[in-house]
Rosetta silent file (secondary structure, phi, psi, omega in degrees, C-alpha in Angstrom):
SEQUENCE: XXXXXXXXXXXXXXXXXXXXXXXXXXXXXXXXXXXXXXXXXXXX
SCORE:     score description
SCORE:     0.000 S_00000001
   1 L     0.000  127.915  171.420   45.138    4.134   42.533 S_00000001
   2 L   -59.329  150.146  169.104   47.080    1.893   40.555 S_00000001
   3 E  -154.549  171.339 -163.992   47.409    2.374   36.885 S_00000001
   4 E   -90.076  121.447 -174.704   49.038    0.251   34.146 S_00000001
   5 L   -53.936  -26.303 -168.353   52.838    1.525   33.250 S_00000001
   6 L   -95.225  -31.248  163.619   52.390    1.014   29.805 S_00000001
   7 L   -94.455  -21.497 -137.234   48.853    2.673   28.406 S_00000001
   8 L    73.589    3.172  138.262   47.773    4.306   31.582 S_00000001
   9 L   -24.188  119.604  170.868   45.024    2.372   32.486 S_00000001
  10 E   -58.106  144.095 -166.766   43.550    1.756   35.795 S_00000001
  11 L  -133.762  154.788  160.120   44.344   -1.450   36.920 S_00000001
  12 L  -112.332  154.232 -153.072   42.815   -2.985   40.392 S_00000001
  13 H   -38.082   -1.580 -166.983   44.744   -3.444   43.875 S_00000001
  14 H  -104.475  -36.765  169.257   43.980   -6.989   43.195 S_00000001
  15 H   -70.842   10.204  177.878   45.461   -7.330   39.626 S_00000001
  16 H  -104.343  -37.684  175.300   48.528   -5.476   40.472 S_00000001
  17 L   -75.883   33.319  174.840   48.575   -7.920   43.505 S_00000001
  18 L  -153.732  -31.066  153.488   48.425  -11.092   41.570 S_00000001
  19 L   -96.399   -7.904 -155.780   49.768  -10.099   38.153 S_00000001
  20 L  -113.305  169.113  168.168   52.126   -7.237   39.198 S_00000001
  21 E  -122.512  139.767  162.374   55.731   -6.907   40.942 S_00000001
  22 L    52.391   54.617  137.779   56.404   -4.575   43.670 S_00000001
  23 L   114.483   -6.836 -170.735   53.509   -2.718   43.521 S_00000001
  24 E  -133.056  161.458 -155.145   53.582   -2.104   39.489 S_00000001
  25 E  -147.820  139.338 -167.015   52.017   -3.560   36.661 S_00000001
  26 L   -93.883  -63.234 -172.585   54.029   -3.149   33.153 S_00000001
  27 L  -141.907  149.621 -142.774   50.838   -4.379   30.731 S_00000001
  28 L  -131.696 -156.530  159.513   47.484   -4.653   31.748 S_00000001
  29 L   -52.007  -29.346 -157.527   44.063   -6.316   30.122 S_00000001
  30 L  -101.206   14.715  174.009   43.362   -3.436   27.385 S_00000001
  31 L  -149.555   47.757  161.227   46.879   -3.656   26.067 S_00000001
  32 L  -177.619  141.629 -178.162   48.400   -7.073   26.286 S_00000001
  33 L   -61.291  168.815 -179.023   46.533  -10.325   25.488 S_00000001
  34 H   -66.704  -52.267  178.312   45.353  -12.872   28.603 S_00000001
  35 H   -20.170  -76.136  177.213   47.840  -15.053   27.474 S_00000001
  36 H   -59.914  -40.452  175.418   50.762  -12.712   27.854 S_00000001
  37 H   -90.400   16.018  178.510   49.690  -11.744   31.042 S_00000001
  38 L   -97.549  -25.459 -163.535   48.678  -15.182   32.475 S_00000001
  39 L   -77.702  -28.509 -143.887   52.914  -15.592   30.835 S_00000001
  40 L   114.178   16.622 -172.901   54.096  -12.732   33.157 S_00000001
  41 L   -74.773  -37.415 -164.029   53.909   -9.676   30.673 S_00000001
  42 L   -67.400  -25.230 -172.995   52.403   -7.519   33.581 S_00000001
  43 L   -91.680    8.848 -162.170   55.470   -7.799   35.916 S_00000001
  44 L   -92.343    0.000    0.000   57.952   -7.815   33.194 S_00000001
């Protein structure tokens, strides 16, 4: 199960595969705005 590096949040295999890099996701929905992660916040 995926989870989000920065709260610990579950995240799904499809958002880590479309927002995330190599398998990890930095910031997720409940703790970074759509914006920033439509920018690239999750793979940063």
């Amino acid at each position: 199960m995926p989870f989000c590096n920065n709260c610990g949040r579950y995240v799904s295999h499809d958002f880590v595969r479309v927002f995330g890099w190599e398998g990890e996701v930095e910031h997720c929905l409940d703790c970074a705005r759509h914006a920033d992660i439509h920018d690239g916040a999750a793979a940063r």
